[in-house]
C-alpha positions, 0 to 999 in steps of 0.5 A: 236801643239800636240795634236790636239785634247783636252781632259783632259784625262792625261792618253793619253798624258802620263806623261813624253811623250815628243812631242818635242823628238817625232819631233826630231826623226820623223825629223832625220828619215825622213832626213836620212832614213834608216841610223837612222832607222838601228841604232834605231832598236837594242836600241828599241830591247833591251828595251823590256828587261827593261819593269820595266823601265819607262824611257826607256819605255817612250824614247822607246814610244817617238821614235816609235810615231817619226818613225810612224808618219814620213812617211819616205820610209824606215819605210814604207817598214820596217812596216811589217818586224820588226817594227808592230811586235816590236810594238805590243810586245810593247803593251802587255809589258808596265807595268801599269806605263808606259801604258799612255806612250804607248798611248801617243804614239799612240795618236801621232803616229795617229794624224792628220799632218799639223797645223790643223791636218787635214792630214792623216799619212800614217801608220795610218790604219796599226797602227790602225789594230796592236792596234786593234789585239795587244791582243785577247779576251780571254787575261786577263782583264789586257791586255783588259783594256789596249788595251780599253786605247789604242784604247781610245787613237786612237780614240780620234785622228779622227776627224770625219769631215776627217775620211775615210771609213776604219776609219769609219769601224775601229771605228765600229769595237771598238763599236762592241768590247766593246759592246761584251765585256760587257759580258766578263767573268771579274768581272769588 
């Protein structure tokens, strides 16, 4: 059951985020590959033009969390090609009501497999790094705080007992940035 972990924070599992169309489309990715993931592309492609519709952003972040976290091959092999850079565009683009969206996708996309969720997916540190770049620090306080929400989201997914040393670092890696955001030039 998603999520593993608990937390009473809404604002990571989105409100209309649906982990059962996220199975869905982690489950045809992984039954048919390269098939679904090509017939994915262009509608994924085409909802970056439609920032202002949360629906489509939701379905959007649905499909991406589904693919993430499928380890299929053939997402595996497209990672560095379209997919990391569509994601990250997806990062920057979400408006405020569809920001929980995008975490909740995150969240899943990072989310430990199996029924106690102790098993890593395999693009785990990937989508862990493109969260951790998706903006840089002289972005506005907008994007800032946006990307806090989404490593939030990631962070609350890693279970300290299974964290590798990349994870270890990873979350160092936020401590420092956070810390060093204290002195941002935001009035916040």
């Amino acid at each position: 059951e998603w999520p593993h972990t608990r937390t009473c924070d809404n604002d990571m599992q989105g409100e209309q985020f649906s982990p059962t169309f996220t199975k869905l489309f982690k489950r045809l990715v992984q039954k048919f590959g390269s098939v679904v993931l090509k017939l994915l592309r262009d509608p994924l492609e085409g909802v970056l033009s439609a920032s202002e519709d949360r629906g489509k952003q939701c379905i959007a972040a649905e499909i991406m969390a589904g693919l993430l976290h499928s380890d299929a091959e053939c997402v595996i092999s497209a990672w560095e090609d379209w997919i990391c850079p569509l994601f990250k565009r997806f990062l920057v683009l979400p408006t405020l009501d569809s920001a929980s969206e995008w975490a909740a996708c995150i969240r899943f996309a990072v989310g430990g497999k199996g029924k106690c969720g102790n098993r890593m997916p395999i693009l785990r540190p990937k989508i862990l790094q493109c969260v951790a770049n998706c903006v840089s620090e002289k972005s506005s306080t907008t994007l800032i705080a946006r990307k806090l929400m989404f490593l939030r989201a990631a962070l609350v997914e890693l279970l300290p007992s299974y964290s590798l040393p990349e994870e270890i670092t990873f979350q160092s890696g936020v401590l420092k940035e956070v810390l060093s955001l204290l002195n941002h030039s935001a009035p916040q």
